[in-house]
N, C-alpha and C positions, 0 to 999 in steps of 0.2 A: 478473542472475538471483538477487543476493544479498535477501534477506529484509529487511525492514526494518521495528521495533519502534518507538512510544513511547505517551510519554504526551498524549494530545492537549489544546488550549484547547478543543473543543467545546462546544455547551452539551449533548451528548449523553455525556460522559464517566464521571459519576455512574453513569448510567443504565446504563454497558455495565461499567465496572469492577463495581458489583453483581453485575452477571446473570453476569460472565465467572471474577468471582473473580482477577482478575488486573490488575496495574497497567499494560498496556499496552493500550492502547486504538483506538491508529487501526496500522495497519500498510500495507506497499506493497511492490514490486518496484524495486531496483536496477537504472538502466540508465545505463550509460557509454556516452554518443556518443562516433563516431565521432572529434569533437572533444575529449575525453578528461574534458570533462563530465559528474556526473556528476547524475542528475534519478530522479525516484519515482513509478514509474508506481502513481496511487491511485485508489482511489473514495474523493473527496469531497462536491463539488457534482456532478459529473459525473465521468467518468471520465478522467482526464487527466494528464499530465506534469508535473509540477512540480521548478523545479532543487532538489538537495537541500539546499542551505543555507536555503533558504526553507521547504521542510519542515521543517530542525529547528526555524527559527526558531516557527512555528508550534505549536509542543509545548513540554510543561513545564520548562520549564530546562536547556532544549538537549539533555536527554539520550534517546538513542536506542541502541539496541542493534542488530547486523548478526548474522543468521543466514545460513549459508553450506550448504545439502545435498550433503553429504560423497559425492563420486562425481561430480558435478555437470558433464559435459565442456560444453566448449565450443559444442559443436554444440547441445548440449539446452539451454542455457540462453538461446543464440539464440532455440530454439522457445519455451521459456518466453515468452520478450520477446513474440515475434509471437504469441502464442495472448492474451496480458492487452490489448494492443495493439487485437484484434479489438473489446474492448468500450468503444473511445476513443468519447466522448461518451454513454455508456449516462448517464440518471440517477441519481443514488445512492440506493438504496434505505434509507428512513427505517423500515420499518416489520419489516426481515430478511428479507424472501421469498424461497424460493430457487425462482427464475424466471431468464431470462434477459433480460428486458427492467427492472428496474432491479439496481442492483449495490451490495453493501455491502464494503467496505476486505477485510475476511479471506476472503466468497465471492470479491472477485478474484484475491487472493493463491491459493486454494483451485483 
């Protein structure tokens, strides 16, 4: 349920750092299987799983930051999982819409 920050390779990275004012650019959801792996649920191409080494790899210089919601039990961060989960395959939304038929990185996180 942990937060997850960086700076993405996108060719849309420019375009959101501007408008965001911030150096972090794509973000996701920490989720630790069962198997003690651990993967990022994002809106990419699609909505999807990706293990987290391959996420950093993916971003500027391996660096990434973890946010953690202070109070955060265990139960609720389950629900977190399964409510971002809901929108596995959704398309990523290029354009920002806040719809729920496609999905941009911080509306999933959001």
């Amino acid at each position: 349920g942990d937060i997850v920050f960086q700076e993405s390779g996108s060719g849309q990275t420019m375009a959101i750092a501007f408008a965001s004012s911030s150096l972090y650019t794509h973000t996701g959801i920490v989720e630790v299987r069962p198997d003690g792996q651990p993967y990022v649920i994002e809106a990419a191409q699609s909505v999807q799983s990706t293990p987290l080494a391959e996420w950093i790899a993916r971003g500027t210089a391996g660096r990434i930051t973890i946010k953690r919601l202070r109070g955060l039990s265990e139960e609720n961060a389950q629900k977190v999982l399964r409510a971002a989960h809901t929108y596995d395959g959704r398309p990523y939304d290029f354009f920002f819409h806040e719809d729920a038929e496609t999905i941009y990185c911080s509306e999933l996180v959001h």
